[in-house]
C-alpha positions in Angstrom: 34.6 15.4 -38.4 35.6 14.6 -42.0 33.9 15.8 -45.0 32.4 12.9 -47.2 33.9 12.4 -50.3 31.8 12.4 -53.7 32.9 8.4 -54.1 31.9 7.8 -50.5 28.1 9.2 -50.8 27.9 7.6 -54.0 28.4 4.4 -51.9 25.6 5.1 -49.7 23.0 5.4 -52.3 20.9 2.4 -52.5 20.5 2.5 -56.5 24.4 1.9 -56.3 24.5 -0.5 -53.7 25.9 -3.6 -55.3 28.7 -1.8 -57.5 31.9 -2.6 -56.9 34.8 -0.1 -55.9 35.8 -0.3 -59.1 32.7 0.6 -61.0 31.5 3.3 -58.4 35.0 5.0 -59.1 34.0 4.9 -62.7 30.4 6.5 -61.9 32.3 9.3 -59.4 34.2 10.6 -62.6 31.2 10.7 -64.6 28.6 12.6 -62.6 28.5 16.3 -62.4 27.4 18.5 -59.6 24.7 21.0 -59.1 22.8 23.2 -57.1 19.3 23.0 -57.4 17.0 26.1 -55.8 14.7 25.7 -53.2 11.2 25.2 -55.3 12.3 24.2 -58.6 10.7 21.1 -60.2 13.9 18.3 -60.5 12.0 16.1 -62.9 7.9 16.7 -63.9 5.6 13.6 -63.9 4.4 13.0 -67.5 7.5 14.4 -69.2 10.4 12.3 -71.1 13.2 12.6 -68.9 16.9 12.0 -70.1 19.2 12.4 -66.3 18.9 11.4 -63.2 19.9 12.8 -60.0 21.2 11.4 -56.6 20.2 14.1 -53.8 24.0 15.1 -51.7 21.9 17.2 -49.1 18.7 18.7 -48.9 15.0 17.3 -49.3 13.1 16.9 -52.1 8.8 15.9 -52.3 7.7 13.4 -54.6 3.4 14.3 -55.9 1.9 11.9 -58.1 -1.4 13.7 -60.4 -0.5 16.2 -57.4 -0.8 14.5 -54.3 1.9 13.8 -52.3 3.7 10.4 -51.9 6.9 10.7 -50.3 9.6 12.7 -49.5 13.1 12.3 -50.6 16.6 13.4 -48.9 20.6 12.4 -49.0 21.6 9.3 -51.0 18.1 9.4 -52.7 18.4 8.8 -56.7 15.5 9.9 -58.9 14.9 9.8 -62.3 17.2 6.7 -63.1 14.3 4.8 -65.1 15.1 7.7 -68.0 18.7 6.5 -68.4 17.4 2.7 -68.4 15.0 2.9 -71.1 15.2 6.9 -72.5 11.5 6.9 -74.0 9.2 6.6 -70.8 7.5 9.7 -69.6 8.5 10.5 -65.8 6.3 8.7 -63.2 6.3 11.3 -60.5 7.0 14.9 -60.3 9.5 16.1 -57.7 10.2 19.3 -56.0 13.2 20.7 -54.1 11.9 21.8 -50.6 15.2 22.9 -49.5 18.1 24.3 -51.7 19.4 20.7 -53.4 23.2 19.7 -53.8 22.8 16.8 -56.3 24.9 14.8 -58.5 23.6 14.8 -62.4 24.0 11.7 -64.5 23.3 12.2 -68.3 22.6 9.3 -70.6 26.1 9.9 -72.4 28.1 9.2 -69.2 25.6 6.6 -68.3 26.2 4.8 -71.6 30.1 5.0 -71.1 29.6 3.4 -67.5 27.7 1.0 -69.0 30.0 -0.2 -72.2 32.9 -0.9 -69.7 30.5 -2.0 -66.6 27.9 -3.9 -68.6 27.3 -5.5 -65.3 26.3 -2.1 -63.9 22.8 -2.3 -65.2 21.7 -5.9 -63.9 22.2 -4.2 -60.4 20.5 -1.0 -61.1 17.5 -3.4 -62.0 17.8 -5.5 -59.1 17.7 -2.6 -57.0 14.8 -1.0 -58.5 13.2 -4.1 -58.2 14.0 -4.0 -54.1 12.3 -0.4 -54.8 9.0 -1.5 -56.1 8.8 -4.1 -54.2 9.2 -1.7 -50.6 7.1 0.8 -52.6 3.7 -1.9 -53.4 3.9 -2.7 -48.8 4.4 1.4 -48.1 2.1 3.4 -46.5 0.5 6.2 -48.5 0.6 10.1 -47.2 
């Protein structure tokens, strides 16, 4: 069985889905890996965020004012509204359940993807817009 390569999950997550090769080659050499502990809070509801993070392996709980409402895993991106607009507070807090391998975008590299992929952020919003719109018909927890 092969290992997956960083440009091949990056294909598989959704917030990414209508880059081209080209552009998605561009995002692999500008996102840097972590490890995240088991327990730590990835991104706190309320709080101005500047990265996001696309989950590798793991799984991750979204709470909103505490309660949970949903549950997040490989190929999941969070925190992506930050890079779009910079000034919003987060909208959710989210919590590693299991250790987290993730890939970290910081607005820098974001803006560099950007200025030679301007296209890159017209599919970002389309596919948040496919998020909301999935979110508003979801069941709650």
């Amino acid at each position: 069985m092969s290992r997956k390569t960083k440009l091949d999950l990056l294909r598989e997550v959704n917030l990414f889905a209508l880059c081209s090769d080209k552009e998605l080659k561009r995002l692999e050499s500008l996102v840097d890996e972590a490890t995240v502990p088991a327990g730590t809070v990835l991104i706190r509801e309320g709080e101005v965020g500047v990265e996001a993070y696309v989950i590798v392996t793991g799984t991750a709980t979204v709470t909103l004012a505490g309660e949970r409402v949903g549950a997040l895993g490989p190929g999941d991106a969070v925190g992506e509204m930050s890079l779009l607009d910079r000034q919003g507070p987060r909208s959710a807090t989210v919590t590693a359940d299991t250790e987290l391998a993730v890939f970290v975008l910081e607005p820098r590299s974001f803006n560099k993807l950007l200025d030679e992929h301007p296209g890159v952020s017209k599919q970002m919003a389309i596919a948040l817009a496919r998020r909301l719109r999935a979110a508003e018909h979801a069941p709650t927890f």
